[in-house]
N, C-alpha and C positions, 0 to 999 in steps of 0.2 A: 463387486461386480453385480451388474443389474440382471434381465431375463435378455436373452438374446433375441429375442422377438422386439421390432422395433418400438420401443414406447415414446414416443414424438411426443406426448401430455406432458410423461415424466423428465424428461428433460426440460420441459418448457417451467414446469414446475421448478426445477432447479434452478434454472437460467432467473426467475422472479424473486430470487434469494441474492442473485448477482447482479441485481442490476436491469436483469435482459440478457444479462452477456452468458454466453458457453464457449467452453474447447472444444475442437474435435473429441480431445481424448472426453472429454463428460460425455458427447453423443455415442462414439463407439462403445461406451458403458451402457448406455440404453438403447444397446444396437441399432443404433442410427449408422448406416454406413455412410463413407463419403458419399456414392451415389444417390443414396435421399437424400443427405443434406444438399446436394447439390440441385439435385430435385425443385425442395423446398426451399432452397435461394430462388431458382426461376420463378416458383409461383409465387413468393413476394411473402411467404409465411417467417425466412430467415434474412438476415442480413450479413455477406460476408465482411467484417472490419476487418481483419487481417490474413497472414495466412496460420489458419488454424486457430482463429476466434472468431466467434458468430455473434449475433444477436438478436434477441427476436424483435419482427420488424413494429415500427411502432410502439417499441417500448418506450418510456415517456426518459428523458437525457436530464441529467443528472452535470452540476458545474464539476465533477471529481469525474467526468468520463476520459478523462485523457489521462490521468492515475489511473482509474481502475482497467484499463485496455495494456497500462502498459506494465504493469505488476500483472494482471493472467497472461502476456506474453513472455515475461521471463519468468515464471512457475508461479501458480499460486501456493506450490506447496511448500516452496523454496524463497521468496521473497517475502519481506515487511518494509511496508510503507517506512519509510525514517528521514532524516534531517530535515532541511528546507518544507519536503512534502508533507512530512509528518504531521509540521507547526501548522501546516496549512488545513489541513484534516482535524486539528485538534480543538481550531478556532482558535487560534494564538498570534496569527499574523493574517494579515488580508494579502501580503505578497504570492501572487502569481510566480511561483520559479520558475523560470525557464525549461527547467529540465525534471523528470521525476527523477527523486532519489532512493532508492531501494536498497534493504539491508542483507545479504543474502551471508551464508557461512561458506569461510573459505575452500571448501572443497567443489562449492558451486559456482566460483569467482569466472571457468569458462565459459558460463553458462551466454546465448547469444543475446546478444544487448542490441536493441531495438531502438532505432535514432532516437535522443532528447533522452534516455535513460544515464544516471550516474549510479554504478553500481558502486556500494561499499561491504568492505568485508569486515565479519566477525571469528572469532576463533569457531572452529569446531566444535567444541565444548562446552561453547556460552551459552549459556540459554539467556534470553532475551524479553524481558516483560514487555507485553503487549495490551492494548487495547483495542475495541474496534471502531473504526471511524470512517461512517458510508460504508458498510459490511465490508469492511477491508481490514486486515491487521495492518496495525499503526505502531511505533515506536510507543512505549508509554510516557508520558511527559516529563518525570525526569532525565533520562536518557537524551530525549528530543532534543530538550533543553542545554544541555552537557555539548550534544552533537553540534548544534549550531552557532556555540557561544560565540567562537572562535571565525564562523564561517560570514556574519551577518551584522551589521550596524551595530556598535554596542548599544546604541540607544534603543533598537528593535529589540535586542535580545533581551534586556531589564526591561523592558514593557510588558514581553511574552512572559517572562518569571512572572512581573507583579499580577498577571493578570491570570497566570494560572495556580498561582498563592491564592488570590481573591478566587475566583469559581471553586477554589477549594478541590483543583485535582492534584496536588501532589503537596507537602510539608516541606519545610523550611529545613529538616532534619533530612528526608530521601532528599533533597536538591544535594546536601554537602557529601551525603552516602555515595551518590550515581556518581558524582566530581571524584569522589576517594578513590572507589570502585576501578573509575576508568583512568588514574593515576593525573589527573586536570586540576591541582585543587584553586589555581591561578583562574580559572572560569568563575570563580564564586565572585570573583572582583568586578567580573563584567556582569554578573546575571544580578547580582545583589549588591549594587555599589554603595547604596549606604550602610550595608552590614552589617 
């Protein structure tokens, strides 16, 4: 928790790690109450995107702004970027999905889901490797990869493999581990079809 005296900087400060973007709950941490912030929507200092995400106004838009609004709408503490979005975030595929896909753990599965969000679940227990991609957690690219075998063109998904073999973010060994791991070993057919 911040100083309960408004720090309007140190938020602003935070928000430039996000993008621009903040919660309410980050401003009531640097006792911004809603009445300032609503404040500093009128004078054009903030921007309200939703309810209960702001942005500072004029911060310069980013192609991942429709990902990153809707992973801080269903928690940034609770959400990681995954499947379709992930590959997209990771530079793996140029498809635009339709919908963000977000990985949250099942105890968060009621969490409110925010139109165009596909929420999926993990065990409780799992921990989940991540990387970051546009200061957002990302699925890390085995996993991604695993995720979407099954979901996406086979011919998209051996592309996104060969090409994230080539850039050299994941081994040919973590590909078959993530596929073990997640009990898929019939995905290694589609991701690596000459084998």
């Amino acid at each position: 928790m911040h100083d309960t005296l408004p720090n309007v900087r140190g938020l602003e400060a935070e928000s430039y790690q996000q993008s621009g973007y903040f919660t309410a709950r980050q401003a009531r941490g640097y006792g911004v109450s809603s009445q300032l912030l609503n404040h500093h929507v009128r004078q054009g200092r903030f921007e309200r995107v939703r309810r209960g995400l702001y942005r500072v106004w004029g911060f310069p838009r980013s192609q991942f702004d429709d990902i990153r609004e809707k992973w801080m709408a269903v928690g940034m503490d609770k959400a990681i970027v995954s499947h379709e979005s992930a590959l997209l975030l990771l530079d793996l595929s140029n498809n635009v999905p339709d919908e963000v896909h977000l990985l949250v753990a099942r105890r968060h599965r009621g969490l409110r889901r925010p139109p165009g969000v596909v929420i999926h679940t993990r065990s409780d227990e799992e921990g989940v490797a991540s990387v970051w991609g546009d200061a957002m957690p990302v699925t890390a690219p085995p996993r991604t990869l695993v995720d979407i075998a099954e979901r996406i063109q086979p011919d998209q998904a051996a592309m996104a493999a060969r090409e994230a073999l080539h850039l050299g973010l994941l081994t040919r060994r973590q590909l078959e581990q993530e596929a073990a791991r997640q009990r898929k070993p019939r995905v290694l057919e589609i991701l690596l079809p000459d084998g």
